[in-house]
Structure formats: structure tokens, C-alpha cells
Biopython code that builds the backbone (N, CA, C, O; Angstrom):
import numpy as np
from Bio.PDB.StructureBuilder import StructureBuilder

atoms = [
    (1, "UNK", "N", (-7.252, -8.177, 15.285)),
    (1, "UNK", "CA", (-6.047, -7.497, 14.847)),
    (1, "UNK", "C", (-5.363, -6.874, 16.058)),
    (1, "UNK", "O", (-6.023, -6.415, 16.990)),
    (2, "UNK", "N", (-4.171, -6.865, 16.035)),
    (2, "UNK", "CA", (-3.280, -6.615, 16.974)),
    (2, "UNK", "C", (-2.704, -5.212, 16.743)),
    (2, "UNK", "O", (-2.719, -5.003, 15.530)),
    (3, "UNK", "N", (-2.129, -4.014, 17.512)),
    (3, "UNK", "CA", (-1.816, -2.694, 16.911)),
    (3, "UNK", "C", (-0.620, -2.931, 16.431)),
    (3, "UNK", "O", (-0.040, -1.867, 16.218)),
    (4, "UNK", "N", (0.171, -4.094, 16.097)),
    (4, "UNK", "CA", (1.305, -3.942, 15.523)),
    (4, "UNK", "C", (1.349, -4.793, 13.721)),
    (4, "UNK", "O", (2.129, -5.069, 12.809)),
    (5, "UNK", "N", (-0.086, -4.893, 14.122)),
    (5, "UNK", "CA", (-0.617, -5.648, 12.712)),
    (5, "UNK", "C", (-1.254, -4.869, 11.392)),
    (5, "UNK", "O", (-2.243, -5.016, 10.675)),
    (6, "UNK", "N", (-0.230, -4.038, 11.469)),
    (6, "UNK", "CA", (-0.623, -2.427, 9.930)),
    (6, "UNK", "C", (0.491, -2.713, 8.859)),
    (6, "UNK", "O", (1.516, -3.390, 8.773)),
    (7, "UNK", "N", (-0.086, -2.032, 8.251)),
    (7, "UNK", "CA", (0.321, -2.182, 6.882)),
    (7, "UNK", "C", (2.356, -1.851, 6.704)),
    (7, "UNK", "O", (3.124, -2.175, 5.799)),
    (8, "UNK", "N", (2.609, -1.083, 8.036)),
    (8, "UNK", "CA", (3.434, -0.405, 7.975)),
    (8, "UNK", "C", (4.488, -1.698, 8.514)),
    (8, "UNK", "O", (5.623, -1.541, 8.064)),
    (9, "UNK", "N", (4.364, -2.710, 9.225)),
    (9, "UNK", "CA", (5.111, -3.451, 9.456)),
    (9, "UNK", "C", (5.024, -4.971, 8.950)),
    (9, "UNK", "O", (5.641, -5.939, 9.396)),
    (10, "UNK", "N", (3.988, -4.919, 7.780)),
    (10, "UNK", "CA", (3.578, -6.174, 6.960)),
    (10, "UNK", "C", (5.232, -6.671, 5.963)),
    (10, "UNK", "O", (6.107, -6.005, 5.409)),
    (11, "UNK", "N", (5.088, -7.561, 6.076)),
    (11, "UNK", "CA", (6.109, -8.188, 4.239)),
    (11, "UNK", "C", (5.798, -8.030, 3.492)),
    (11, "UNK", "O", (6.698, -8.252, 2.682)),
    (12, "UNK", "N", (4.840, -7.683, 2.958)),
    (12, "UNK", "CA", (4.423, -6.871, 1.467)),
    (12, "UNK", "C", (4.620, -5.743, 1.507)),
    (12, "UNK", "O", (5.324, -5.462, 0.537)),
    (13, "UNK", "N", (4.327, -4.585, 2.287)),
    (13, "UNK", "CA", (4.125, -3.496, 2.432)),
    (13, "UNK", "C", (5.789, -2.552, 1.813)),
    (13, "UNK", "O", (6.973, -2.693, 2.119)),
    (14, "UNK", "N", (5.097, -1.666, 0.898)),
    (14, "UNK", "CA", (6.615, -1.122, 0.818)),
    (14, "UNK", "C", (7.063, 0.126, 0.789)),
    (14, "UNK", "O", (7.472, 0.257, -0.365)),
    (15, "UNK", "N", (7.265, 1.301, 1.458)),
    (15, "UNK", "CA", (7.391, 2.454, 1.896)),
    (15, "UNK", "C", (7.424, 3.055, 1.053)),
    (15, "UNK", "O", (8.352, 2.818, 0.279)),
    (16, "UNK", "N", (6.548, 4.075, 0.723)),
    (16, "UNK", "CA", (7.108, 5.446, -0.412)),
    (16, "UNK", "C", (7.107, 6.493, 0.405)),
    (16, "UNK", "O", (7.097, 7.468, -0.347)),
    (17, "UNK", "N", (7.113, 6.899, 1.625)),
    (17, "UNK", "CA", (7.570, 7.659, 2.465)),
    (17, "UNK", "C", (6.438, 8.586, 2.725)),
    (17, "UNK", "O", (5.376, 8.040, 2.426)),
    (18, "UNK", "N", (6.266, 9.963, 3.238)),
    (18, "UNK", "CA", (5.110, 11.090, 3.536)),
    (18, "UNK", "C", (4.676, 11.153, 2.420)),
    (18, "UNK", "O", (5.330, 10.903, 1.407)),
    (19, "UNK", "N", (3.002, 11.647, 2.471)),
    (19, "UNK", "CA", (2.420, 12.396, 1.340)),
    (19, "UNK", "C", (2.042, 13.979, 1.645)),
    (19, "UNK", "O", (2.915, 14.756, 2.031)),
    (20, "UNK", "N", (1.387, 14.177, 1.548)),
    (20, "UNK", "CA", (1.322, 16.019, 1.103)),
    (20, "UNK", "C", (1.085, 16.479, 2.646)),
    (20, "UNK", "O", (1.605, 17.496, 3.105)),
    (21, "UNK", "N", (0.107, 15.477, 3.511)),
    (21, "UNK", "CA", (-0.087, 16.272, 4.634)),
    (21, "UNK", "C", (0.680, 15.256, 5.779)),
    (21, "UNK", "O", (0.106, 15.132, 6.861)),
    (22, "UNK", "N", (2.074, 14.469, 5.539)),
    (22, "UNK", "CA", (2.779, 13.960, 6.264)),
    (22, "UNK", "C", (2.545, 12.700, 6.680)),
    (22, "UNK", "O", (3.332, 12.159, 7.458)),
    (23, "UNK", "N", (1.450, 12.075, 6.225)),
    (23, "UNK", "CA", (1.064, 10.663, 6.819)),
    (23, "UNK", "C", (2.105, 9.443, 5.803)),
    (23, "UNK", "O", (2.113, 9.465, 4.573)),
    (24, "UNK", "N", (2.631, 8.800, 6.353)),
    (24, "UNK", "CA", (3.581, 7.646, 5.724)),
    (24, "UNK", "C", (2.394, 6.569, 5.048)),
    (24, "UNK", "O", (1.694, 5.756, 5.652)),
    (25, "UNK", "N", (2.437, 6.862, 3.635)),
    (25, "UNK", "CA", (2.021, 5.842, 2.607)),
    (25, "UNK", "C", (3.218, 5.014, 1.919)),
    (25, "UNK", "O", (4.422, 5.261, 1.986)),
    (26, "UNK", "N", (2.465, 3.800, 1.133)),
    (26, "UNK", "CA", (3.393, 2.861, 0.436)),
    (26, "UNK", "C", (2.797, 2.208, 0.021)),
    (26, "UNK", "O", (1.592, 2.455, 0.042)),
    (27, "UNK", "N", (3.293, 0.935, -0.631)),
    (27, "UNK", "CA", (2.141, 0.033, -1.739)),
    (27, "UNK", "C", (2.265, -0.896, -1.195)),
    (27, "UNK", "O", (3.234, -1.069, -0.456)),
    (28, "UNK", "N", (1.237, -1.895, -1.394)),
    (28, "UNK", "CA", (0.940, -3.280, -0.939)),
    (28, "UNK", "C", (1.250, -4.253, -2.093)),
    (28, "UNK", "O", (0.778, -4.196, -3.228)),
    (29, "UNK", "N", (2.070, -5.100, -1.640)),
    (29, "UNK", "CA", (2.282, -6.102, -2.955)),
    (29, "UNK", "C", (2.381, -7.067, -2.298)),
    (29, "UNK", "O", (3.414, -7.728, -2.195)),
    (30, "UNK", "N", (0.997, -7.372, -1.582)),
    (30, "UNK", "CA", (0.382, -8.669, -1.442)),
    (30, "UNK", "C", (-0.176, -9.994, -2.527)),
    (30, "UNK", "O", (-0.153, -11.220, -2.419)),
    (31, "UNK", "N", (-0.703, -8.987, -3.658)),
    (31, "UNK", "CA", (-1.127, -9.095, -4.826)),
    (31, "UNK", "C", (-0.691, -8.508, -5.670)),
    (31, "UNK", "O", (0.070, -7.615, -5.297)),
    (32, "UNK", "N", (-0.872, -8.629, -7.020)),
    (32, "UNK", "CA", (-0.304, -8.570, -8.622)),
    (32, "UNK", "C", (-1.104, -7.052, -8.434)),
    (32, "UNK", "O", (-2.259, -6.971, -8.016)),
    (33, "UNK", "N", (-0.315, -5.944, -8.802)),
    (33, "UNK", "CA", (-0.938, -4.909, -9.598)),
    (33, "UNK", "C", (-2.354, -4.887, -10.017)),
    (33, "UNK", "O", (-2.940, -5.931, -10.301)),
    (34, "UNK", "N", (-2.860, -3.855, -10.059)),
    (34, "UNK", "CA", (-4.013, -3.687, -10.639)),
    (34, "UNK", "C", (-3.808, -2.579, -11.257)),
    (34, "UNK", "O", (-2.924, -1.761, -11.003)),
    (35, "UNK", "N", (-5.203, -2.481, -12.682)),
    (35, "UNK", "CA", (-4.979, -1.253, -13.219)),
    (35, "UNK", "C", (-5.838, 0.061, -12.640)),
    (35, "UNK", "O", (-6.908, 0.183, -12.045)),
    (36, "UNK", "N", (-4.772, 1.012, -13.143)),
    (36, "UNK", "CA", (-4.835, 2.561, -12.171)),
    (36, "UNK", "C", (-4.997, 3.421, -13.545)),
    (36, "UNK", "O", (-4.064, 3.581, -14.331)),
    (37, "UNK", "N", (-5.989, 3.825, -13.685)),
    (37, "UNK", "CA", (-6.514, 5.041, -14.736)),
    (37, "UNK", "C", (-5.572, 6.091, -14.653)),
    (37, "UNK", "O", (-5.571, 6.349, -13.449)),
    (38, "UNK", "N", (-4.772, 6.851, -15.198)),
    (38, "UNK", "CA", (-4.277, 7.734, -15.500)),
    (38, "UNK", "C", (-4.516, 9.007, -15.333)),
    (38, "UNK", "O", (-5.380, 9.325, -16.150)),
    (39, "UNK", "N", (-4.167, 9.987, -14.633)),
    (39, "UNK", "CA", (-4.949, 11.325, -14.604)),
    (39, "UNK", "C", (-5.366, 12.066, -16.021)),
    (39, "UNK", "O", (-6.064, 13.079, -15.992)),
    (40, "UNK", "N", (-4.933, 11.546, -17.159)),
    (40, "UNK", "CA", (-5.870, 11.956, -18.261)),
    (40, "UNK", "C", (-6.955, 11.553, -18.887)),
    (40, "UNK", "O", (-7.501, 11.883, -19.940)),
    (41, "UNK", "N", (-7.313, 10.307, -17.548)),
    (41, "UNK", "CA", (-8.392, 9.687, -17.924)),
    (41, "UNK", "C", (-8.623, 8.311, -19.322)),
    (41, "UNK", "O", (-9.576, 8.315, -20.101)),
    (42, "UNK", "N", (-7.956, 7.688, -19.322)),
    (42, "UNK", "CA", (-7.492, 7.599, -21.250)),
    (42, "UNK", "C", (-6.641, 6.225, -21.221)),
    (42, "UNK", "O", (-6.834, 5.175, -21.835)),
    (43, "UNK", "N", (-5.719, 6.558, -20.375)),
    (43, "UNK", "CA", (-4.135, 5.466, -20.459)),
    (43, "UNK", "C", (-4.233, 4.906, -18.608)),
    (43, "UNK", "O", (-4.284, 5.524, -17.545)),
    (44, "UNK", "N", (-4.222, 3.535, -18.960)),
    (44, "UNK", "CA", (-4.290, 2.680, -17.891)),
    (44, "UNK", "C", (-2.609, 1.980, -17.718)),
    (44, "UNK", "O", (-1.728, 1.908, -18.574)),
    (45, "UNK", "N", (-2.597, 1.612, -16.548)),
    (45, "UNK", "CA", (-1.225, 1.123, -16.265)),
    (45, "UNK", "C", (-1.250, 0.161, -15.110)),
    (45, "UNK", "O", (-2.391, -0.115, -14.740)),
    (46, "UNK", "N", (-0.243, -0.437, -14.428)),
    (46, "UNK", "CA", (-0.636, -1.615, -13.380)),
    (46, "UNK", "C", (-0.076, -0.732, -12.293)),
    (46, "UNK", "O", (0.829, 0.061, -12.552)),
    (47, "UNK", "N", (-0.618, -0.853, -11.014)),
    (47, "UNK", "CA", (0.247, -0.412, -10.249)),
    (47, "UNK", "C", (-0.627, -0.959, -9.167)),
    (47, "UNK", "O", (-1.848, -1.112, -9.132)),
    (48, "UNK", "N", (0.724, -1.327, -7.906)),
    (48, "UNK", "CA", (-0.049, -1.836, -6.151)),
    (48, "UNK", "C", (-0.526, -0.888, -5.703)),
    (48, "UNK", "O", (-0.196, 0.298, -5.730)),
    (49, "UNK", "N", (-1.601, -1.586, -5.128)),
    (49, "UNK", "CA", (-2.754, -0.738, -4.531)),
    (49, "UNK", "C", (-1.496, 0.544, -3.118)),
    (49, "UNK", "O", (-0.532, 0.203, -2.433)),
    (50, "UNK", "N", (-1.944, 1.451, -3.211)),
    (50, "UNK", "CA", (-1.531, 2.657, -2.497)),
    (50, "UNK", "C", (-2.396, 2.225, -0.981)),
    (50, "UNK", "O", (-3.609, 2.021, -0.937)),
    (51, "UNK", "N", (-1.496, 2.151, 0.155)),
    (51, "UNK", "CA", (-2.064, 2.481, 1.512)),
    (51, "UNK", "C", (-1.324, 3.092, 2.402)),
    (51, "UNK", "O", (-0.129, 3.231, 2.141)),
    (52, "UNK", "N", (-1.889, 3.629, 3.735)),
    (52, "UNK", "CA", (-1.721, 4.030, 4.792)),
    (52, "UNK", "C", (-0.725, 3.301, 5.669)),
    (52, "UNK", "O", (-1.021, 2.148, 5.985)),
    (53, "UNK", "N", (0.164, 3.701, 6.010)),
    (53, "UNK", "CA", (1.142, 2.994, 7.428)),
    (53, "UNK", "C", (0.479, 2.649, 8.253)),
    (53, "UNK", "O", (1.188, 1.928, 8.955)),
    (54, "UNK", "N", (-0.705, 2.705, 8.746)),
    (54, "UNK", "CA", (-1.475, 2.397, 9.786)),
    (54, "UNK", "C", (-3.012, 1.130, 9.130)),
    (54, "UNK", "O", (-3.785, 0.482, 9.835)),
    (55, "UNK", "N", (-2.937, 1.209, 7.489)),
    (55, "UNK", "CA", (-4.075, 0.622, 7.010)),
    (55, "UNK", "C", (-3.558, -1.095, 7.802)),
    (55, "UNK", "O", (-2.582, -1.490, 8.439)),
    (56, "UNK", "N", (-5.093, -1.824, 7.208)),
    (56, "UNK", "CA", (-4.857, -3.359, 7.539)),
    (56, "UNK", "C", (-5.810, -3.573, 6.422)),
    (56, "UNK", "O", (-6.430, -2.739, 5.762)),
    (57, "UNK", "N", (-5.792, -5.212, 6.332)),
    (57, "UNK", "CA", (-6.586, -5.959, 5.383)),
    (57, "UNK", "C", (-6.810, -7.198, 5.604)),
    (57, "UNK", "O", (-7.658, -7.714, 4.876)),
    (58, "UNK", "N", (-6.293, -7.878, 6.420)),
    (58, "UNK", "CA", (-6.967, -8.497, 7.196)),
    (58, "UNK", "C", (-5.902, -10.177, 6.778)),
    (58, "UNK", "O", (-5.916, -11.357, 7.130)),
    (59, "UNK", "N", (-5.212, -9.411, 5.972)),
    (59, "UNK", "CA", (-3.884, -10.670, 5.301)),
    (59, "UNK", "C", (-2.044, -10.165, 5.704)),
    (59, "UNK", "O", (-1.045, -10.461, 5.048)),
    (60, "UNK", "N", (-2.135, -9.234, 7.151)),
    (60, "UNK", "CA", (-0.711, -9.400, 7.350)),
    (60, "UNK", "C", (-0.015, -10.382, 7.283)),
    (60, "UNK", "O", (-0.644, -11.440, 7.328)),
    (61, "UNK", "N", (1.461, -10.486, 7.155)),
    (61, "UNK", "CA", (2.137, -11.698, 7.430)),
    (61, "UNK", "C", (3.836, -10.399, 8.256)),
    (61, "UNK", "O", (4.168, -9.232, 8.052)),
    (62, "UNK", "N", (4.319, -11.392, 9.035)),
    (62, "UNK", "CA", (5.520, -10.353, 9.592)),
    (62, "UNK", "C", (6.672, -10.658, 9.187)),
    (62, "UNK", "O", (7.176, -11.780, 9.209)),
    (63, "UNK", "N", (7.155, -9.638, 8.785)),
    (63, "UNK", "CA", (8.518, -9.590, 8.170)),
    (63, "UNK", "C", (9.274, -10.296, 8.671)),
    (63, "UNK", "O", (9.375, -10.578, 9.865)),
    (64, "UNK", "N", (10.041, -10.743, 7.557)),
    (64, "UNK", "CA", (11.031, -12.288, 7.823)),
    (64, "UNK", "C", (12.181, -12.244, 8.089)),
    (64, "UNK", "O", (12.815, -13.286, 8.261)),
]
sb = StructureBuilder()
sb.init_structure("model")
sb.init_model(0)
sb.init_chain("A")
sb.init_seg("    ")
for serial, (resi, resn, name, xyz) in enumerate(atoms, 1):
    if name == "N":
        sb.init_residue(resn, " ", resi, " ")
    sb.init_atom(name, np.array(xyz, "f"), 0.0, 1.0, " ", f" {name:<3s}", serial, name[0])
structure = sb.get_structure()
């Protein structure tokens, strides 16, 4: 992996901007949704996996 090979400059990758302590997260929609339990524990829903601007997975591709 190359340092310009993160999540943050992938074609899937899609910005939801800072989280609580400033690090740039966003979702990966490399793949179809998966289901995400609900904070009431109870009600499931689909949603792309949540990562890091800096995460990898080992399936970049560079924006087109």
C-alpha cells in the first residue's frame, strides 16, 4: 500500500466530514450496505460500513 492509497482518496469512499474528536470519517460503498443494529437495540437498517480518512482495505481503486 502506498500513503496515498486511504480510504480518503478511494472511488467509493464518501465524506461525512469530522466526528466528535475531529478525525474525517465517511462510508465505504465498495459494497452493498450491511445491517447496522440500531441504538435501541431492536430495529436493524442497511447502512455502508463507517471508516476513517486514513483507513485501507486492501480494494482501493482511484478516483476517475
Amino acid at each position: 500500500m502506498s500513503d496515498d492509497e486511504a480510504c480518503v482518496t478511494c472511488r467509493y469512499w464518501r465524506n461525512l466530514g469530522r466526528d466528535k474528536v475531529g478525525d474525517l470519517e465517511g462510508y465505504c460503498r465498495r459494497r452493498a450496505p450491511q445491517a447496522w443494529m440500531g441504538p435501541d437495540n431492536r430495529s436493524e437498517r442497511p447502512q455502508w460500513p463507517l471508516t476513517g480518512a486514513d483507513d485501507w482495505c486492501g480494494e482501493w481503486e482511484a478516483r476517475g
